[in-house]
C-alpha positions in Angstrom: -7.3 -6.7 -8.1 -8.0 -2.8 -7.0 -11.0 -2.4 -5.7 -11.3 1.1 -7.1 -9.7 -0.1 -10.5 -10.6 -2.1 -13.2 -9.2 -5.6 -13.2 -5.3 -5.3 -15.4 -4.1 -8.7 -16.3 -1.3 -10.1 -18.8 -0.3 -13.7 -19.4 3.3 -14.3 -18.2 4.2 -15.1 -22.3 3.4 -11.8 -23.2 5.2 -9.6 -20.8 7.8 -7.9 -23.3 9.4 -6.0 -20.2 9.0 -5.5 -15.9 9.8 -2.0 -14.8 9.6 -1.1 -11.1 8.7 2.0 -10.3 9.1 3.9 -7.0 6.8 6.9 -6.2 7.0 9.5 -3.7 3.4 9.2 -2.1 4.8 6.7 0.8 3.6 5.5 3.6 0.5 6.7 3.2 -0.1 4.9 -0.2 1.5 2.7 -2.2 5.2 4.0 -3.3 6.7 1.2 -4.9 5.2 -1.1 -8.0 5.9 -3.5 -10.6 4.8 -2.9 -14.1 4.1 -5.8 -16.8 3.8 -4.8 -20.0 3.2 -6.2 -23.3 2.5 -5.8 -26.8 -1.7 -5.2 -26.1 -1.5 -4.1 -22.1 -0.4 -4.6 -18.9 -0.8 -5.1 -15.7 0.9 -3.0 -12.4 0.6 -3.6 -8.8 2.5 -2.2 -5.4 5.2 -4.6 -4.0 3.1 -4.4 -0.7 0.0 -6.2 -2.2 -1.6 -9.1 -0.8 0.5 -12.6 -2.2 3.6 -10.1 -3.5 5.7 -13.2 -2.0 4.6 -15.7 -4.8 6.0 -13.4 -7.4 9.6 -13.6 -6.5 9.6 -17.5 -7.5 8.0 -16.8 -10.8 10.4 -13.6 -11.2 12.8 -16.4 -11.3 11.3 -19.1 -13.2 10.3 -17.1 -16.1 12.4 -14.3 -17.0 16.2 -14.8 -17.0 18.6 -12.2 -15.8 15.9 -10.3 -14.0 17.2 -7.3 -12.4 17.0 -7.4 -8.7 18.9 -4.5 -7.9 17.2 -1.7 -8.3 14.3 -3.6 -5.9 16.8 -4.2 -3.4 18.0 -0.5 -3.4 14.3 0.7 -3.2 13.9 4.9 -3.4 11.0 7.0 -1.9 11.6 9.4 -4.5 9.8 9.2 -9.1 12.2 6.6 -10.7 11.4 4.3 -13.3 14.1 0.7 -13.7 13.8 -1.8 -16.5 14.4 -4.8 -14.7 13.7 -7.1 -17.2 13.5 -6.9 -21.5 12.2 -9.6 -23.5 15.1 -8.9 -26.0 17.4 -8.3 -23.7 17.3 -11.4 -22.2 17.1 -13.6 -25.1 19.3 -12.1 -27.3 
């Protein structure tokens, strides 16, 4: 949760597709996010929040052939990755 934001939330069975995003407003703010979305909504948060470990376990649990790569490479510059596509991955 953002203090300054209203709450965003998805259940993991909904997520249709994870895109990380990098930004180029770093370090003063957040630069880098992950982006949930679904069919009705989403939810996005910066790779720097509070518990961010916990979600590489789940990353791996629930959505096969996850795209690391582009997290690993990183950018301080606007790029959007698809990391992960519901059709994608199950065929």
């Amino acid at each position: 949760e953002h203090p300054k934001r209203k709450r965003e939330s998805i259940r993991w069975q909904d997520v249709d597709r994870i895109w990380y995003v990098t930004t180029s407003t770093g370090p003063w703010l957040p630069d880098e996010w992950l982006f949930f979305i679904g069919e009705s909504g989403g939810c996005s948060f910066p790779t720097e929040a509070i518990g961010i470990d916990g979600i590489w376990d789940e990353l791996k649990q629930r959505f096969a052939g996850f795209d690391y790569g582009p997290i690993i490479k990183g950018g301080t510059s606007f790029a959007k990755h698809l990391c992960w596509e519901r059709h994608a991955a199950t065929g």
